[in-house]
C-alpha positions in Angstrom: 79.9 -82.3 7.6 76.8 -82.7 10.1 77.7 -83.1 13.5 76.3 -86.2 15.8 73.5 -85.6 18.4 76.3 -86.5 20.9 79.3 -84.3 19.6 76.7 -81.4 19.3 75.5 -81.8 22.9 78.8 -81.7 24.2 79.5 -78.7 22.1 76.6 -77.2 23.5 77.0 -77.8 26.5 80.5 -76.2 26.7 79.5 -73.4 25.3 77.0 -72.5 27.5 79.6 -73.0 30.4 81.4 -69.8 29.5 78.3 -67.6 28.8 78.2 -67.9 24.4 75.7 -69.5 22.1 75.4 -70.2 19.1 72.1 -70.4 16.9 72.7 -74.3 15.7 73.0 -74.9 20.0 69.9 -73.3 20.8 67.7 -75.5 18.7 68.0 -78.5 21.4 68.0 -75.8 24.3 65.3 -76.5 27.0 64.5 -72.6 26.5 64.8 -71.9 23.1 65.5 -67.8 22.0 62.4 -66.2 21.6 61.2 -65.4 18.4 61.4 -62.1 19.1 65.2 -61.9 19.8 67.5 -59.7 17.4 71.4 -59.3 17.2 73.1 -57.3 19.6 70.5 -56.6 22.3 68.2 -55.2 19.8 64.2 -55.6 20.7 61.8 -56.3 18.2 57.6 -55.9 18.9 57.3 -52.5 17.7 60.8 -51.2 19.9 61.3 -47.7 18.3 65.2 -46.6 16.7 65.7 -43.3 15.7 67.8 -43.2 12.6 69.7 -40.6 10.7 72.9 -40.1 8.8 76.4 -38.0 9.3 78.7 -37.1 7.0 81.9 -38.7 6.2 79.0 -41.3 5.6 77.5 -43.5 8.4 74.3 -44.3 9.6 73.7 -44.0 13.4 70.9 -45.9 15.1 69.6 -44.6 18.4 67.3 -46.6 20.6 64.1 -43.8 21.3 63.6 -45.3 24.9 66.9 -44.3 26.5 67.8 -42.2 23.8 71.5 -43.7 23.7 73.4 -44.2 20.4 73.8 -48.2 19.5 75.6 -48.4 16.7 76.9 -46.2 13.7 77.4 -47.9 10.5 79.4 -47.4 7.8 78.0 -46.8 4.3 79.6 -47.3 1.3 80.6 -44.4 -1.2 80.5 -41.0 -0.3 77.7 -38.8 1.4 74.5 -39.0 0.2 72.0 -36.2 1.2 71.3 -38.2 4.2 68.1 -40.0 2.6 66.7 -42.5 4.6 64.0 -45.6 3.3 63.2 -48.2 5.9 61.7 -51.4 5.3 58.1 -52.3 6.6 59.5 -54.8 9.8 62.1 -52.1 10.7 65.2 -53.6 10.0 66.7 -52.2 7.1 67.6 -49.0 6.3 67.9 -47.7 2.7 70.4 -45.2 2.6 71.0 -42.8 -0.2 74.6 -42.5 -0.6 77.2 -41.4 -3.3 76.3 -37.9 -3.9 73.1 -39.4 -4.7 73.6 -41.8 -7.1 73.4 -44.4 -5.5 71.2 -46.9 -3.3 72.2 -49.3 0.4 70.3 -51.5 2.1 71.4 -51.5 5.6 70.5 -54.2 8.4 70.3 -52.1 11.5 70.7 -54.4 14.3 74.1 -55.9 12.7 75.3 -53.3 9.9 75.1 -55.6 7.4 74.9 -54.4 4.2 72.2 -56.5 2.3 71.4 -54.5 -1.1 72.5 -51.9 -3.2 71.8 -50.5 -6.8 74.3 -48.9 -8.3 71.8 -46.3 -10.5 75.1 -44.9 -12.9 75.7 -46.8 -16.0 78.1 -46.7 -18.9 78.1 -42.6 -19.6 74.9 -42.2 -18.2 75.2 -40.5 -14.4 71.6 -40.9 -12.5 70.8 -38.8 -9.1 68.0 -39.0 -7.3 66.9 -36.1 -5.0 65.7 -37.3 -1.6 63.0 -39.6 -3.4 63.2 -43.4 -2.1 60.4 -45.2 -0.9 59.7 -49.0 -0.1 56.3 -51.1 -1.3 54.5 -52.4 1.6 54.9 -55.7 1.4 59.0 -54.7 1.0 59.4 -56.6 -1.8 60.4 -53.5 -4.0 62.7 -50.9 -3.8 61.1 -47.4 -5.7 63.8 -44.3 -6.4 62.7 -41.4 -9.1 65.8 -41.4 -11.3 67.0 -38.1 -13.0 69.6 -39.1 -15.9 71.8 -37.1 -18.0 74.3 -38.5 -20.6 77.9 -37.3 -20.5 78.9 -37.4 -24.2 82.3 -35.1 -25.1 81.1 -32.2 -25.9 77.7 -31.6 -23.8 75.3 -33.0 -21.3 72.4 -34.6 -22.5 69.6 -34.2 -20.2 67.7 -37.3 -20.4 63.4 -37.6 -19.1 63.0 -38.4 -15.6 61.7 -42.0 -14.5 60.1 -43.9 -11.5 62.6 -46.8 -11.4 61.3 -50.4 -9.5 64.0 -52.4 -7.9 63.2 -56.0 -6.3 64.8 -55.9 -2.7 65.6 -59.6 -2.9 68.1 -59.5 -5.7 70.6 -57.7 -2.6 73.9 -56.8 -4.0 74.3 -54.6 -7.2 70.6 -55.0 -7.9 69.3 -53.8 -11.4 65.4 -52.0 -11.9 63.3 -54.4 -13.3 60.4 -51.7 -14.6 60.8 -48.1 -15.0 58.1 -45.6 -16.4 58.0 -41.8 -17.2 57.3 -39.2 -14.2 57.2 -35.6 -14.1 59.9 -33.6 -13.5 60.8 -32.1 -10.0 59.8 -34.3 -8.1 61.9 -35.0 -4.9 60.0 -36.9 -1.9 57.9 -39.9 -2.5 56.1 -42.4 -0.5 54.0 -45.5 -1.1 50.5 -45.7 0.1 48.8 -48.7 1.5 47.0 -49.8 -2.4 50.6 -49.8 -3.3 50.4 -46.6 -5.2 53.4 -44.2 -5.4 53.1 -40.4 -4.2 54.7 -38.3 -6.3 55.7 -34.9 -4.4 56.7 -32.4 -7.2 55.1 -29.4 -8.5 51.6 -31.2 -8.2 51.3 -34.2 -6.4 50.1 -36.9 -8.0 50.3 -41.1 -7.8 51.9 -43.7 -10.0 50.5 -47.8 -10.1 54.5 -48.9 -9.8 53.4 -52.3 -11.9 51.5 -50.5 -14.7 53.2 -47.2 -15.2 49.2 -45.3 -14.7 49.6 -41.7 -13.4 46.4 -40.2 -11.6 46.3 -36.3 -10.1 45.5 -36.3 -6.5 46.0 -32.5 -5.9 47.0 -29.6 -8.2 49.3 -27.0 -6.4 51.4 -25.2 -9.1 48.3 -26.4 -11.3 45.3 -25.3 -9.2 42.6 -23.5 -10.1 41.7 -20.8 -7.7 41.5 -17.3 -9.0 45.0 -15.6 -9.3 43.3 -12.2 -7.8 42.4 -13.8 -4.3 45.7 -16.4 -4.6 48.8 -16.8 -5.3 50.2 -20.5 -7.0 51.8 -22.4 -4.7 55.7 -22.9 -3.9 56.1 -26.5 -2.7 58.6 -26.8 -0.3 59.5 -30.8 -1.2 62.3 -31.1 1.2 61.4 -34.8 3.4 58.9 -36.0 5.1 59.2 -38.0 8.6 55.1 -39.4 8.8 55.9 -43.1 9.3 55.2 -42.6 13.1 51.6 -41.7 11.9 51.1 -43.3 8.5 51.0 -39.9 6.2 52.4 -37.8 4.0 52.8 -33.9 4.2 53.6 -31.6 1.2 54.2 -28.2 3.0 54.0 -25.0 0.7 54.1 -21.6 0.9 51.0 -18.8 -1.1 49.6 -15.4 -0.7 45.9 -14.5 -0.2 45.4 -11.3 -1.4 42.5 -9.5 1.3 42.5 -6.7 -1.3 43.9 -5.5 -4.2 46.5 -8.3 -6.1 50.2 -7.1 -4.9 49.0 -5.3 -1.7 51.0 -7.0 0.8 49.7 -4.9 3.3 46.2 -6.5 3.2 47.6 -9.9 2.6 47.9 -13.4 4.2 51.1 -15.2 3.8 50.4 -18.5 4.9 51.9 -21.9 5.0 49.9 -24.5 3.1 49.8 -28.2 3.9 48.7 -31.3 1.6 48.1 -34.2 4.0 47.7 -37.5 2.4 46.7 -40.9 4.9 48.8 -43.6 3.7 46.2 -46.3 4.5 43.3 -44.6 2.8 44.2 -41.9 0.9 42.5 -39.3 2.5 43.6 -36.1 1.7 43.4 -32.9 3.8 44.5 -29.5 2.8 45.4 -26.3 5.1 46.7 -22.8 4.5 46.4 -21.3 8.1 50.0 -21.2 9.7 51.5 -18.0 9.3 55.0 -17.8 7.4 57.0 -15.6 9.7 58.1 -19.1 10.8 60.8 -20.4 8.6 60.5 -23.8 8.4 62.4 -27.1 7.2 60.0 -29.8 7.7 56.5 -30.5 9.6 55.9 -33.3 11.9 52.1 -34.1 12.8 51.5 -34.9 16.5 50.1 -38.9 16.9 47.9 -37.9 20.1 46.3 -34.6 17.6 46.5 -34.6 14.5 45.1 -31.0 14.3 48.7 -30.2 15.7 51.5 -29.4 13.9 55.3 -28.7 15.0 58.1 -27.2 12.6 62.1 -26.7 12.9 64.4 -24.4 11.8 66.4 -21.5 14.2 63.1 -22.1 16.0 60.6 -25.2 17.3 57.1 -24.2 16.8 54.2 -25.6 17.0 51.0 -24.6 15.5 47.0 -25.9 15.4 46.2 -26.3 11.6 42.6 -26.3 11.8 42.3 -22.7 13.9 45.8 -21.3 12.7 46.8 -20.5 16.0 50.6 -20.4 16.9 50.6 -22.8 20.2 54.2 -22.3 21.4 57.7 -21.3 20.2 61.3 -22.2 21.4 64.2 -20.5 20.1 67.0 -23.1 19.7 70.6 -23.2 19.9 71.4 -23.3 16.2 69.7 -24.4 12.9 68.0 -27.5 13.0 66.6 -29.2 9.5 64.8 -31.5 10.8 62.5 -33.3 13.3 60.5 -36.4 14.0 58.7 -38.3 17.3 57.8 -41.3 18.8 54.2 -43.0 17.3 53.1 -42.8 21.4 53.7 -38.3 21.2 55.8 -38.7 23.8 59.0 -37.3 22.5 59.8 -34.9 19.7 63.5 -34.6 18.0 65.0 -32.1 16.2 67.9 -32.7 14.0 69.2 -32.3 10.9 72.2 -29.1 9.9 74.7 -30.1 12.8 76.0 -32.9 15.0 73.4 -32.9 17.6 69.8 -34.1 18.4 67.5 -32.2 20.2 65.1 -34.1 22.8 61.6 -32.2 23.5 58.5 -32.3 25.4 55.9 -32.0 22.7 53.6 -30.4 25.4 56.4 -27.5 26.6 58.5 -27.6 24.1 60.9 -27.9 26.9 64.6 -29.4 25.9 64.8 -32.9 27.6 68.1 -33.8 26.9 71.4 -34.2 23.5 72.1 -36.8 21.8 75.6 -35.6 20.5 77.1 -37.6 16.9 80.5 -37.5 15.1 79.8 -35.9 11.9 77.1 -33.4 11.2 73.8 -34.3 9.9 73.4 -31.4 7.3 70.1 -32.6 5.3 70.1 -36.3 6.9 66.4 -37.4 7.3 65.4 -38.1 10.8 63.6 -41.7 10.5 62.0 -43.6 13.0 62.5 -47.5 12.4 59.9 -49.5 14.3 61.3 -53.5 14.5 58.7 -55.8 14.1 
């Protein structure tokens, strides 16, 4: 029943004597909210949050300018691999959860949850490896779906597929396309054109409303001569470029100097595949030596000839001359890493229940941001709310 203009005054009015108020009171306010204004003290125009995910299950959301923990949210079903999507304004997080099965759309400022897809169905069981990724419009929803039928006696493996998912069907949401993909393939993203990177054994793009499949780069495929190189091994773990707009495929080859299999003439090198998500430049390096062991890359926003890496140590390397810039050894294993689009700050995360604050410059540790629950192969995602 609508309230009068008097009744809702006085309401108003009231309310604002003991500090609350509501949206429908605001309306007639002599200062309305700003447009910019989100639940719970939250800050929109481009305010960075550092996201990542714990087991039991829950999402933590960490605000990247005083590096405190907000909220931690809970996700439904069991852990996940940690898996994170985030819509284009920065407010919801996609979340894989369920041993991987299946899908959650997360508002960050509230915890609501506002989507899922259930991926499972009747005897078929459907995981998908690390691979989520949002259109840019986020309308769509885009996982790489691995099926295998359960029948009595046997598993029936079944082809893998690209599977399309619109956002704003929200609960228990059902693909509305799927098409054939390769097999391996674990992280994707979309680029600008709205084409789908597929990161498997060569990387390659799918049109997610037509199905058509073009090769951007061969690795496993390429065609360099086996007795100067050996075929890559892509290392297809995540990838944590949304603070720069890219996408890195890190892999690992030999360059034989002399002889094929004389390892004491040889290069072992780390390769990188570096795609620009706005215009689909790609770059390719193999000049980073692999006596580091590493998890993931991050690219620096202020160079993007620089490099950093995380595992037992933070590194950090210049692509284009191969030269090793600095190392830190760190406390324990990390997985994972990200930073803030303005360079400023680097973290490292991932394998236990802390994140590691850095100068990118030093490499110097800044500060902790300890978490209940340990991170084990949880992206590191930076949300940026519109």
């Amino acid at each position: 029943m609508s309230q009068s203009k008097g009744w809702k005054g006085l309401a108003c009015a009231g309310l604002l004597t003991v500090g609350a108020v509501l949206a429908g009171c605001s309306a007639n306010s002599s200062q309305p909210m700003s447009q910019n204004a989100l639940p719970n003290g939250m800050q929109g125009n481009g305010h960075e949050y550092l996201l990542t995910v714990t087991r039991p299950n829950q999402l933590h959301v960490i605000d990247t300018e005083t590096n405190k923990l907000l909220r931690s949210c809970d996700i439904p079903g069991s852990f996940g691999n940690g898996s994170i999507a985030i819509s284009p304004d920065g407010r919801t997080a996609f979340v894989l959860s369920n041993k991987m099965e299946d899908v959650y759309g997360i508002d960050i400022t509230n915890c609501e949850t506002t989507f899922s897809a259930l991926q499972s169905y009747d005897n078929v069981q459907v995981k998908t490896f690390i691979s989520m990724a949002i259109s840019p419009d986020g309308k769509e929803l885009y996982t790489i779906q691995n099926p295998v039928r359960k029948l009595r006696d046997r598993f029936e493996t079944m082809a893998p597929r690209l599977a399309a998912f619109n956002i704003a069907d929200g609960l228990n949401a059902k693909p509305i396309r799927t098409f054939p993909v390769d097999r391996r393939i674990t992280k994707i993203a979309t680029q600008q054109n709205g084409e789908v990177i597929l990161g498997g054994g060569d990387i390659k793009a799918i049109n997610p409303k037509t199905g058509e499949t073009r090769l951007i780069t061969a690795l496993q495929n390429w065609e360099r001569a086996p007795d100067k190189w050996v075929p890559p091994d892509a290392f297809a773990m995540h990838t944590m470029g949304e603070h720069i707009g890219e996408f890195v495929m890190p892999y690992f080859t030999i360059r034989w100097n002399g002889e094929p299999g004389d390892e004491s003439k040889a290069d072992f090198l780390w390769g990188h595949v570096r795609i620009d998500l706005k215009t689909g430049a790609v770059e390719n390096f193999e000049t980073v030596p692999f006596e580091f062991i590493v998890f993931n890359w991050v690219t620096d926003p202020k160079d993007k000839d620089v490099m950093y890496g995380s595992f037992n140590q933070l590194s950090k390397h210049n692509l284009k001359t191969g030269e090793t810039l600095n190392v830190l050894g760190m406390d324990h294993t990390y997985y994972n890493l990200n930073m803030t689009t303005d360079g400023k700050k680097l973290y490292v995360g991932g394998a236990g229940n802390n994140i590691s604050i850095h100068d990118p410059d030093t490499l110097a540790k800044l500060g902790s941001i300890p978490l209940v629950g340990d991170m084990s192969t949880a992206d590191l995602r930076l949300a940026v709310l519109k």
